[in-house]
N, C-alpha and C positions, 0 to 999 in steps of 0.2 A: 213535186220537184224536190222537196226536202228528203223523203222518203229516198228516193233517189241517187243522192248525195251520200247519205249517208250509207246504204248499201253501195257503191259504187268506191266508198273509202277505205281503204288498204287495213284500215285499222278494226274495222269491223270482220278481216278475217282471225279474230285472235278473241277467244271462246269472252275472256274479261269483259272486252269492249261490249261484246254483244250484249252482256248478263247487262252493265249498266246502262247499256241502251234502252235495252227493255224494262229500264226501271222507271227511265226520267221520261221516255216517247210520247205518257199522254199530256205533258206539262210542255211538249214543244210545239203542240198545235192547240193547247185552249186561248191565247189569246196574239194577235196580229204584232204585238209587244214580244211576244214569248218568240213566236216565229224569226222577228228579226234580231232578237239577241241571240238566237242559236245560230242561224245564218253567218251571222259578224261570227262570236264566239269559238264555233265549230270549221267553218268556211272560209272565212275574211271578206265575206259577202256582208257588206254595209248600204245599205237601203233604209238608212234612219236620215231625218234632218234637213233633206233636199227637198225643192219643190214639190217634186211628182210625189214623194211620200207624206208630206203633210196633208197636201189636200186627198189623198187617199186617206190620209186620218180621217177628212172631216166625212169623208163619206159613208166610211166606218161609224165614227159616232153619230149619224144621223141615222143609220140603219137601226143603231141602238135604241136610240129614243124611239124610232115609231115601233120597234119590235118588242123593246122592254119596257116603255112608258107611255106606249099609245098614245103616241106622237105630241108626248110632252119630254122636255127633259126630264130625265131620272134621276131619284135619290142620291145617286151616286157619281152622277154629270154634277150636280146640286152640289153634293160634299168635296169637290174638288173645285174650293172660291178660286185658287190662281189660275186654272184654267178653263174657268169658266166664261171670263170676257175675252180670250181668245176662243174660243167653244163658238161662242154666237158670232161673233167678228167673221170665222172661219164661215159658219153658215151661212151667212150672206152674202160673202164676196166670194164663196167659191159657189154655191147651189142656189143663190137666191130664196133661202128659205127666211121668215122673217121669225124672231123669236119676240113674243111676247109673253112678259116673267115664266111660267115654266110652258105655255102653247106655244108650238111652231105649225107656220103657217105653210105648206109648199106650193112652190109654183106650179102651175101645167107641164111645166118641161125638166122637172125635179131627175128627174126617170134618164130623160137625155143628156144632162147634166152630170150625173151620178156614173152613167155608162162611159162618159168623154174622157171623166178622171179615172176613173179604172182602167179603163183600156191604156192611157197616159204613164199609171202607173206599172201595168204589164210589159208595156215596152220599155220602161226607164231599165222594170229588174233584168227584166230579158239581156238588155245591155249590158247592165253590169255582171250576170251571172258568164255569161258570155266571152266577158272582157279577161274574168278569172280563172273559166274553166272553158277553153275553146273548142275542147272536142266534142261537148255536148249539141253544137251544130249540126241540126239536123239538115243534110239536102234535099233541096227539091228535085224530085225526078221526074 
């Protein structure tokens, strides 16, 4: 969808734009952060701060942990003390996952859980992409 946007934008017919496009493009999809400040930044697409994007945080950083900590929190979950008792708080009351100092624990229904807020958060952007760019409506035929 970002891809998209930015082919789709007037300003990418002008040789400049493009050159700097294709300078900064892999710094706009390494991290879910990066995504939605180009969004806001480039679009006026803000998708920061509201429910449905928080807890798509915590889904993101629990993916993290079991992908990059084997399924403990990581160095770098660790290295970040002030958000760290939101970090666990988030895991709990959105995934029901239990954190014991760096072991987390998940439930049976982590999985369906994980999928409820995703999908929560595709619809929230969906709306807001929607609300800023209406033609992008696809119809059903």
């Amino acid at each position: 969808m970002i891809k998209g946007l930015f082919s789709a934008d007037i300003a990418m017919s002008f040789p400049l734009a493009r050159v700097l496009h294709d300078e900064v493009e892999d710094s706009i999809f390494r991290t879910w952060e990066a995504r939605r400040k180009w969004l806001n930044t480039a679009f006026g697409i803000n998708v920061s701060g509201d429910k449905a994007s928080q807890d798509f945080d915590a889904v993101i950083d629990l993916r993290n942990s079991v992908v990059h900590g084997d399924s403990q929190l990581t160095d770098l979950q660790l290295g970040k003390v002030k958000d760290l008792f939101r970090l666990k708080e988030q895991y709990v009351r959105i995934l029901s996952a239990q954190v014991n100092g760096r072991m987390i624990t998940l439930p049976s229904d982590v999985a369906i859980r994980s999928a409820t807020v995703s999908r929560d958060f595709v619809l929230h952007f969906d709306k807001v992409l929607l609300s800023k760019f209406p033609a992008l409506t696809v119809r059903a035929s």
